[in-house]
C-alpha positions as CSV (number, residue, x, y, z in Angstrom):
1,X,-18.1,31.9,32.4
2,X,-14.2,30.4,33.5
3,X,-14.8,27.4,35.3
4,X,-11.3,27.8,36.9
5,X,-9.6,25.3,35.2
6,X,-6.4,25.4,33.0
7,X,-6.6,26.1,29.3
8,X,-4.8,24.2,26.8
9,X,-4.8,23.8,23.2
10,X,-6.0,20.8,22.2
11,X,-6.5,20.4,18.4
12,X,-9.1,18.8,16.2
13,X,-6.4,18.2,14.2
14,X,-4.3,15.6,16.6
15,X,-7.7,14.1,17.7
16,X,-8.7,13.3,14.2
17,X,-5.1,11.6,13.7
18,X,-6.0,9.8,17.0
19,X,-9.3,8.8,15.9
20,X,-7.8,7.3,12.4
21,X,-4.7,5.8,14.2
22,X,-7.2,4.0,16.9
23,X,-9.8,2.7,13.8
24,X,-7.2,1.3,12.1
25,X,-7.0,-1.4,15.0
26,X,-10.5,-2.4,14.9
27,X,-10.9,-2.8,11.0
28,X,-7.6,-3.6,9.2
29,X,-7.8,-7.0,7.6
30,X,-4.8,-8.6,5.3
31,X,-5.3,-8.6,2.0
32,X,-3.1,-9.9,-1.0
33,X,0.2,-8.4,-1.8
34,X,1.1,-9.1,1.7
35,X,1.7,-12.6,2.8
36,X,4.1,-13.1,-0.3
37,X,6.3,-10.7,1.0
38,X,6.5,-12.9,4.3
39,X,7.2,-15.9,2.1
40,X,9.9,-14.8,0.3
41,X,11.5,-13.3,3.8
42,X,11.5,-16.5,4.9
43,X,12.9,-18.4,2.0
44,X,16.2,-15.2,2.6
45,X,16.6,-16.0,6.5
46,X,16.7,-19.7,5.3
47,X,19.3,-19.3,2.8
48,X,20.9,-15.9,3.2
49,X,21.3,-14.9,0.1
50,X,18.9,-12.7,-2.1
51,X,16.7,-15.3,-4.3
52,X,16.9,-15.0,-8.2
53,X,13.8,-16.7,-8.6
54,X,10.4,-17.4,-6.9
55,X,11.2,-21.2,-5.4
56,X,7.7,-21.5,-4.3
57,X,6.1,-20.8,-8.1
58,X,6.0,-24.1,-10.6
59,X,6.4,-21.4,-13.4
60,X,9.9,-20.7,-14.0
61,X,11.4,-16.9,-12.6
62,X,15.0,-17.5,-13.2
63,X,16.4,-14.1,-13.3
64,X,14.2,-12.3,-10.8
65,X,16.2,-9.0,-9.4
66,X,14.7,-9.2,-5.7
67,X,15.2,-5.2,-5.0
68,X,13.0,-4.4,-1.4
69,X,14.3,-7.9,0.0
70,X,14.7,-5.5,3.7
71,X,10.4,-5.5,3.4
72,X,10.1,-9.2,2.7
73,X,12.5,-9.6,5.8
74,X,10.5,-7.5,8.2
75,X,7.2,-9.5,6.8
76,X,8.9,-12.2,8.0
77,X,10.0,-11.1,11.3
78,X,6.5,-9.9,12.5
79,X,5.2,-13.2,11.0
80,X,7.3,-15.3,12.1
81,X,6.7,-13.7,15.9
82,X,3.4,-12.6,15.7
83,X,1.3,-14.5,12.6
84,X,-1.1,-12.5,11.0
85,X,-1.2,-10.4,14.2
86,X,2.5,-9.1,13.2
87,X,1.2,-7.8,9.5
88,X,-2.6,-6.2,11.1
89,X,0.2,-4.3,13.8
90,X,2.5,-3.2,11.0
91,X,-0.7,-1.7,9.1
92,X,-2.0,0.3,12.2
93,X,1.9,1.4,12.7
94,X,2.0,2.6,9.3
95,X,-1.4,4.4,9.1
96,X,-0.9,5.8,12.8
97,X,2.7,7.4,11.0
98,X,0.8,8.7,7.8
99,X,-1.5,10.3,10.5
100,X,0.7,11.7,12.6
101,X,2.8,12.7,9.8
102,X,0.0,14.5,8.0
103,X,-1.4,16.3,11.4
104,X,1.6,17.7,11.6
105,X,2.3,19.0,8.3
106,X,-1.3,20.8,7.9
107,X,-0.4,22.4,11.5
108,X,3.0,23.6,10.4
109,X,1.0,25.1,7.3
110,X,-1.2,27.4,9.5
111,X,-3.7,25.3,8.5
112,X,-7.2,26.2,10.1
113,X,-8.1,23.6,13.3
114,X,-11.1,22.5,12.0
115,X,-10.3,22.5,8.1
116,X,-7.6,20.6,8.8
117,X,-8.9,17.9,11.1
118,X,-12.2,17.6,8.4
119,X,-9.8,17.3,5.5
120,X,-7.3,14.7,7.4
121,X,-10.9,12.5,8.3
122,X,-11.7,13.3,4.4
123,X,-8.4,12.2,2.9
124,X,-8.9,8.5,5.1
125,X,-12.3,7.9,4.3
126,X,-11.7,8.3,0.6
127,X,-9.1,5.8,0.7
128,X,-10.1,3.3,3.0
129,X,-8.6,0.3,1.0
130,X,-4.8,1.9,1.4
131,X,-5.6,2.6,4.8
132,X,-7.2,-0.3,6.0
133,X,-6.2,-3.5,3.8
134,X,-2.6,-4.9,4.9
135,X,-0.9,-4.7,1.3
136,X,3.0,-4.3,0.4
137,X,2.2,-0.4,-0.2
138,X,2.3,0.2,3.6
139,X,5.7,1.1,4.0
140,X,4.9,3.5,1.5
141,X,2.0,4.7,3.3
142,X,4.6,5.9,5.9
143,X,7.4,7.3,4.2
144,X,5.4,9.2,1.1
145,X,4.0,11.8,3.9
146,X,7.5,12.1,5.8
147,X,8.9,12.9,1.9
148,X,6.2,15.4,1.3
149,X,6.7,16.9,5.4
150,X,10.2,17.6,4.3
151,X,9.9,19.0,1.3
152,X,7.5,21.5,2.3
153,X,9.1,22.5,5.2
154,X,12.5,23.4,2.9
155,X,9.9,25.3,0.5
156,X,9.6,27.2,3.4
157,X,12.8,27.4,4.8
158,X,15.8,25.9,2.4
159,X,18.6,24.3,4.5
160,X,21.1,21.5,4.6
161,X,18.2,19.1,5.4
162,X,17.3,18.9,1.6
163,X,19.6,16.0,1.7
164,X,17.6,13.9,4.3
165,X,15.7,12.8,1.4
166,X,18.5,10.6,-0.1
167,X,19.1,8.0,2.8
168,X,14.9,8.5,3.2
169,X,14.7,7.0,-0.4
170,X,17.3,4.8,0.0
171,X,15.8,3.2,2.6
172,X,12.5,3.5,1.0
173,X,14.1,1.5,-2.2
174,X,14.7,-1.7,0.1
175,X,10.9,-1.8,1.3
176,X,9.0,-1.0,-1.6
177,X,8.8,0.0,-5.0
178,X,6.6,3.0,-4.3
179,X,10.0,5.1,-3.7
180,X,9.5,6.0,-7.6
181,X,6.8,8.1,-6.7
182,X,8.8,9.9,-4.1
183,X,11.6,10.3,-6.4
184,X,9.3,12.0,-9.0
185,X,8.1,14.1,-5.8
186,X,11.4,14.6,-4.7
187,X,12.7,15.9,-8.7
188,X,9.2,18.3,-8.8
189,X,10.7,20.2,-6.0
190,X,13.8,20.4,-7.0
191,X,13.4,21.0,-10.7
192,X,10.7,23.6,-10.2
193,X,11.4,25.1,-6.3
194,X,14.8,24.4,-5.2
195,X,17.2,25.2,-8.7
196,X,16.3,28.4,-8.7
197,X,18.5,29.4,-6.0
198,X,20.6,26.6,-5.9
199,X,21.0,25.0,-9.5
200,X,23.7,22.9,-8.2
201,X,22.7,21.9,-5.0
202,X,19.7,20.8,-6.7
203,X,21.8,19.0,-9.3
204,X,24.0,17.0,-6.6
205,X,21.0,15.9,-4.3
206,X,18.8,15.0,-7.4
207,X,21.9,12.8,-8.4
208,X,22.5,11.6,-5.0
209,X,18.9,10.5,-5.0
210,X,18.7,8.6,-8.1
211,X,21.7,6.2,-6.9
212,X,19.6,6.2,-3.5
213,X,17.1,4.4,-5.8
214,X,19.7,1.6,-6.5
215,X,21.2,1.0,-3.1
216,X,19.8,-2.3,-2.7
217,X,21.1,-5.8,-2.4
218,X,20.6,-6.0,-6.4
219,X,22.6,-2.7,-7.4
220,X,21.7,-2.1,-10.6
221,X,19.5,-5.1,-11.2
222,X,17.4,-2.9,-9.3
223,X,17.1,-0.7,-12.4
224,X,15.3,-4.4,-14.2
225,X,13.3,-4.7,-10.8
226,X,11.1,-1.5,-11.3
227,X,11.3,-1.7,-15.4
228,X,9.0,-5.2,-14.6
229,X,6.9,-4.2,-12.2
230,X,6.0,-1.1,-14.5
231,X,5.9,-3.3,-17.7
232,X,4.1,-6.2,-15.8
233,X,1.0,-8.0,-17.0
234,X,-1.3,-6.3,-14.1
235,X,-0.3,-3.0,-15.7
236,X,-0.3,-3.6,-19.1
237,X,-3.0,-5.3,-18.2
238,X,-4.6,-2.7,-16.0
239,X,-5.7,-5.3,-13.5
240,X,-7.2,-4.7,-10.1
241,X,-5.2,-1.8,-8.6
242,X,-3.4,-0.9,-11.3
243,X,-6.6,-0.3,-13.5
244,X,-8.1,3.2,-14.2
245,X,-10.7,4.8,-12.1
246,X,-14.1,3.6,-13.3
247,X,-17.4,5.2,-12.5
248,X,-19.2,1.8,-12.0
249,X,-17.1,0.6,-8.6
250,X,-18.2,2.7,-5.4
251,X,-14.8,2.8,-4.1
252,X,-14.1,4.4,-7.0
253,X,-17.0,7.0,-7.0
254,X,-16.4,7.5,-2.9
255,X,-12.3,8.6,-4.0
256,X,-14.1,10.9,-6.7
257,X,-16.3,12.9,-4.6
258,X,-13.9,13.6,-2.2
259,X,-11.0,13.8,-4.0
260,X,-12.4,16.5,-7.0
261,X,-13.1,19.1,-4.1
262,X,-9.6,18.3,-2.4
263,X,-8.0,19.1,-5.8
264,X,-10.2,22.6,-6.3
265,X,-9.1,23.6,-2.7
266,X,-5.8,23.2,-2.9
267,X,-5.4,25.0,-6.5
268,X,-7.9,27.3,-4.9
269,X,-4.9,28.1,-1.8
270,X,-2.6,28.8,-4.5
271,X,0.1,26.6,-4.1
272,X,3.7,27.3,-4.4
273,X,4.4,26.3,-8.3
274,X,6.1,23.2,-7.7
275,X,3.3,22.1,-5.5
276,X,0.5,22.8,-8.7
277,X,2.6,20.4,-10.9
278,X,2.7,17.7,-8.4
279,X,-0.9,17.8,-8.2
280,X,-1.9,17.9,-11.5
281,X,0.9,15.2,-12.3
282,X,-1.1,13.2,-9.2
283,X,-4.6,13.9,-10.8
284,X,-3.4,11.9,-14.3
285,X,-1.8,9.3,-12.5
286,X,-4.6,8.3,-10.3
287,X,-6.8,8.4,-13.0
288,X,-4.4,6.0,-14.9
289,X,-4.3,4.0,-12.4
290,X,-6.6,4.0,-8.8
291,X,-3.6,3.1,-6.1
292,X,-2.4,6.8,-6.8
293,X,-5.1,7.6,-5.6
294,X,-3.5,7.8,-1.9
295,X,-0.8,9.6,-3.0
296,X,-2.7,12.3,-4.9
297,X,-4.7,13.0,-1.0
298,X,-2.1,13.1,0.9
299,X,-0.4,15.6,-1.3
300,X,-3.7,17.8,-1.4
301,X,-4.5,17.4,1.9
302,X,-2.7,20.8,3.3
303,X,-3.0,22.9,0.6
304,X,-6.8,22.0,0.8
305,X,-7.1,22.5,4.2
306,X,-4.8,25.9,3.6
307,X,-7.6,27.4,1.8
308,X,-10.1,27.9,4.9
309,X,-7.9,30.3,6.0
310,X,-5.1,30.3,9.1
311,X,-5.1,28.6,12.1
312,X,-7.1,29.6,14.9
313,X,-6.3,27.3,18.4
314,X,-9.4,26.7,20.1
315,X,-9.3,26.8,23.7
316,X,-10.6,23.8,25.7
317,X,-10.1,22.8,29.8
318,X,-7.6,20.2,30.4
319,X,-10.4,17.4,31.4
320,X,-12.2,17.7,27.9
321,X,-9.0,17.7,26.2
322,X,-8.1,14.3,28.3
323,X,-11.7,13.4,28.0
324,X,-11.4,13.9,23.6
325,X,-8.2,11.6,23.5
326,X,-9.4,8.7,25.7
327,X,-12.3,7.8,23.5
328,X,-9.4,6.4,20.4
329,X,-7.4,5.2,23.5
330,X,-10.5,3.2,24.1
331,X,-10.9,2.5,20.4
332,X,-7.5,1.0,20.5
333,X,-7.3,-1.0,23.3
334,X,-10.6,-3.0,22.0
335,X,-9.3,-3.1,18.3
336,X,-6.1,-4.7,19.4
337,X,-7.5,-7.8,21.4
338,X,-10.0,-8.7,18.8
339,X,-8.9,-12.0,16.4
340,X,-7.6,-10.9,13.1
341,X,-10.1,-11.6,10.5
342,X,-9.0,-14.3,8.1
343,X,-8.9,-13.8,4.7
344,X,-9.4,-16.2,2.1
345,X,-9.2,-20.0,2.9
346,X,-9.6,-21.1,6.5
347,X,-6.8,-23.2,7.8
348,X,-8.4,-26.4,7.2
349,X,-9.7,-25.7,3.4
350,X,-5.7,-25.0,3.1
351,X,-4.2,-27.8,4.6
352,X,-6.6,-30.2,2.8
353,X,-5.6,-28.3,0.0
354,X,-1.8,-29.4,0.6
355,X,-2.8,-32.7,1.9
356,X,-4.3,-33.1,-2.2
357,X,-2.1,-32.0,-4.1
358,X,0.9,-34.4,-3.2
359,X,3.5,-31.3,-3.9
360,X,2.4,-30.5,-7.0
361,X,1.8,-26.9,-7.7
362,X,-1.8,-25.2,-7.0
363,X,-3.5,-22.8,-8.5
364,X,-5.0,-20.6,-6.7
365,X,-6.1,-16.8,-6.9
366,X,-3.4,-14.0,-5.1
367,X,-5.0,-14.5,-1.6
368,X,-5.0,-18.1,-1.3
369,X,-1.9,-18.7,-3.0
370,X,0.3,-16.5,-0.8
371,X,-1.0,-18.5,1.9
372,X,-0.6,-21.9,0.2
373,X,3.0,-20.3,-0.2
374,X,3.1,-19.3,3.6
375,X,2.3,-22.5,4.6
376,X,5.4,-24.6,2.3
377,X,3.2,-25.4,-0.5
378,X,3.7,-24.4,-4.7
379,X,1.7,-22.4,-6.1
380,X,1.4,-22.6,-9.7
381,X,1.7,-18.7,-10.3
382,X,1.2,-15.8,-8.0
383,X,2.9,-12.8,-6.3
384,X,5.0,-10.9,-6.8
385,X,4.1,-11.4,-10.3
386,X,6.3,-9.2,-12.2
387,X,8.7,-12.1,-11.1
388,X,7.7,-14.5,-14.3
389,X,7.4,-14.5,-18.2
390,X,4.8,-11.7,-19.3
391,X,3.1,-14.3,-20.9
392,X,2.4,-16.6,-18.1
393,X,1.7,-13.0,-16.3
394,X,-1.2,-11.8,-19.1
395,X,-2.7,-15.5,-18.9
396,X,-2.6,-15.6,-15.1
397,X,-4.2,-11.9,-14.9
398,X,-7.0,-13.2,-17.7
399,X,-7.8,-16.0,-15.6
400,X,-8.6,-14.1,-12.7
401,X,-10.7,-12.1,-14.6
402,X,-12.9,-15.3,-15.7
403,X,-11.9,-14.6,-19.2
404,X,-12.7,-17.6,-21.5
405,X,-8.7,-16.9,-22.8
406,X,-7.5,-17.6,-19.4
407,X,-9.1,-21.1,-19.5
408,X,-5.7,-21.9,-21.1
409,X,-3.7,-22.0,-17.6
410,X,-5.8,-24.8,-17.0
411,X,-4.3,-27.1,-19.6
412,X,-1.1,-27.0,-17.7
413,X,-0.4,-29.9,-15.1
414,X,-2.9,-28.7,-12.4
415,X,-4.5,-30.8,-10.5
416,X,-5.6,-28.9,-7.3
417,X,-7.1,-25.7,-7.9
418,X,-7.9,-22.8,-4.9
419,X,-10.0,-20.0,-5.6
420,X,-12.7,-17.7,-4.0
421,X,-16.4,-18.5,-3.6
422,X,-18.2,-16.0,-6.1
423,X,-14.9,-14.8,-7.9
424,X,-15.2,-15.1,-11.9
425,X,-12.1,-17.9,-11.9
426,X,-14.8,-20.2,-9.2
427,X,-18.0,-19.4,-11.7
428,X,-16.1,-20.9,-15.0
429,X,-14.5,-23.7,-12.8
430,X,-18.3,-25.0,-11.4
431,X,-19.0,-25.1,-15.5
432,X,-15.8,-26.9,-16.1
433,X,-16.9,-30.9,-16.5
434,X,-12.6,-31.5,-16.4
435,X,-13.1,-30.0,-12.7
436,X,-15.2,-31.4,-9.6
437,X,-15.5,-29.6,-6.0
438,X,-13.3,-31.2,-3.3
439,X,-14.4,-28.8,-0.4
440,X,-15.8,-25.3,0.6
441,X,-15.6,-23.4,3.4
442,X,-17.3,-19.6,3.6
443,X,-14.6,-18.0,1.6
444,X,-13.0,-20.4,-0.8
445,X,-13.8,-23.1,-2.6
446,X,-11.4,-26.2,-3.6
447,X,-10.9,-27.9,-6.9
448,X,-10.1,-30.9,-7.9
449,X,-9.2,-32.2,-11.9
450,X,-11.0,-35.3,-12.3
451,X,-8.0,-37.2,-13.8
């Protein structure tokens, strides 16, 4: 029976992008591969200049190409005004984008209502540590999905637009790295979409877009910058992120389940070609390596959705739609007054920390020591850590994995050591007899050499 009231579309879709965007303010904690980046920002706005070197690192960097120095400086900014508060705000920005982003893709794709809001809810919950866990990668977290919004809608529709994408990766080159991935996107279209009816359109843009990759305050040192980060020791290594998907970690597993049926929908939808080899090129890398994992959802994600059939706008009264939406307003305004969690060593476990070691460099694992760094202390070795010798790299990454071969960083001149309660570096170091306990608090645990 009509109540009366005036009909509106309000979609499942948009709701579920406003229930991610408002979660993100209630559980995003920092993580490492974040507070370096403010560190480094500050030691720019201090000198203005690019570094060539990691000043805050004992172990020598000379040579460093600094290529996304513009994300380090915007680290530094929100830091600078906001503390930790400024990094948790530029997380819930960046996952409020990717939502946004994505809810409007799978609605420009005729994308059924419900499919599309289930998959969008999907493609977060199977990637909660990218969405969730402040980390360098954020910036790509934004600007991956705009890349991917584009491209599709010039699959549909080719136009002058096609060469957004080079001052998109240009300015995705000074924030993070990740802008390899949306070059390789970016060349899939082309190569396999685009050059068929315009082989030298698709020539001049795919050119255009390779020197995007080097427009940064390094040139073509920026070339050096991503050939070490790919030939690090966390990759060669396959540390942490950068190690294969593995069937005995329940993040792992969760990505799995969710992902495999995202992957048989879309193929199932029948893609446009260029989108099939993007996802199959997606499936081997995030099997390589689990942070592509992100990348391979939110590329799936409409296609997936695409296979339940076309949209369908359900029909609600204006009060329920206004009703739906204030619940992640409410979400929101909650997650945004609470404290940021800390992560790793409290503030007194670090300045004690500082107060030991005299100046001398500490070692400490990536969480603590960009925080040491944060503070105007030396670490011994840390992030970014493609900055130093692979050696000191492979015996840093060894270390942290409580390898008895990494018990070799310890003959070097340390005297105050930082390091997590329960990790596998603070098991060997309470069996070390050349090590005592200073002080704990409940995350970290401090280390002393008894010389």
């Amino acid at each position: 029976m009509d109540d009366g009231e005036p009909h509106s579309a309000a979609p499942l879709t948009w709701l579920a992008a406003a229930f991610v965007a408002a979660s993100s303010t209630a559980i995003v904690q920092i993580g490492s591969d974040a507070r370096w980046l403010a560190a480094i920002g500050a030691l720019i706005a201090r000198a203005r200049a690019i570094p060539d070197a990691v000043a805050y690192a004992a172990v020598p960097s000379n040579g460093w190409h600094d290529a996304p120095a513009l994300g380090q400086l915007t680290f530094h900014g929100l830091e600078s005004l906001f503390g930790d508060k400024g990094l948790v705000l530029a997380q819930i920005a960046a996952v409020t984008a990717a939502a946004a982003v994505l809810a409007l893709d799978l609605r420009r794709a005729g994308a059924r209502d419900g499919a599309a809001a289930a998959v969008l809810l999907a493609t977060v919950v199977a990637a909660p540590a990218t969405f969730f866990v402040v980390r360098a990668e954020l910036f790509s977290l934004a600007l991956f999905p705009v890349l991917v919004l584009l491209l599709r809608s010039e699959s549909r529709f080719p136009s002058w637009r096609i060469w957004l994408a080079v001052p998109l990766l240009a300015l995705w080159a000074n924030l993070h790295g990740g802008v390899l991935l949306g070059f390789g996107v970016l060349g899939g279209y082309l190569v396999f979409r685009r050059a068929r009816s315009a082989p030298r359109e698709s020539a001049c843009v795919l050119a255009a877009a390779a020197l995007a990759l080097l427009a940064t305050p390094v040139l073509l040192g920026t070339a050096s910058y991503y050939v070490d980060v790919l030939r690090g020791g966390a990759v060669s290594e396959r540390y942490g992120l950068w190690g294969p998907l593995s069937l005995h970690a329940p993040l792992d597993l969760l990505f799995i389940a969710i992902a495999l049926p995202l992957v048989v929908l879309a193929l199932r939808s029948r893609p446009a070609m260029w989108e099939r080899v993007l996802i199959v090129a997606l499936v081997v890398m995030s099997v390589e390596a689990r942070r592509n994992g992100i990348w391979l959802l939110l590329f799936a994600a409409t296609p997936a959705a695409r296979s339940f059939g076309a949209w369908r706008a359900p029909l609600v009264s204006g009060r329920l739609a206004i009703a739906c939406f204030a619940a992640p307003l409410l979400i929101a305004v909650v997650g945004l007054s609470r404290p940021v969690a800390p992560g790793g060593a409290g503030a007194p476990l670090l300045e004690r920390a500082l107060s030991a070691a005299h100046g001398s460099p500490i070692l400490a694992d990536p969480l603590d020591a960009e925080q040491v760094a944060l503070r105007g202390g030396r670490i011994w070795i840390g992030n970014p850590i493609e900055a130093f010798p692979r050696a000191h790299q492979r015996l840093y990454v060894d270390w942290l994995r409580g390898r008895r071969r990494g018990d070799a960083i310890l003959h070097a001149p340390i005297s105050i050591v930082l390091v997590q309660r329960g990790s596998e570096p603070q098991k060997r170091l309470a069996r070390r007899p050349g090590f005592r306990e200073v002080a704990r608090d409940e995350r970290a645990v401090l280390y002393a050499a008894r010389t």
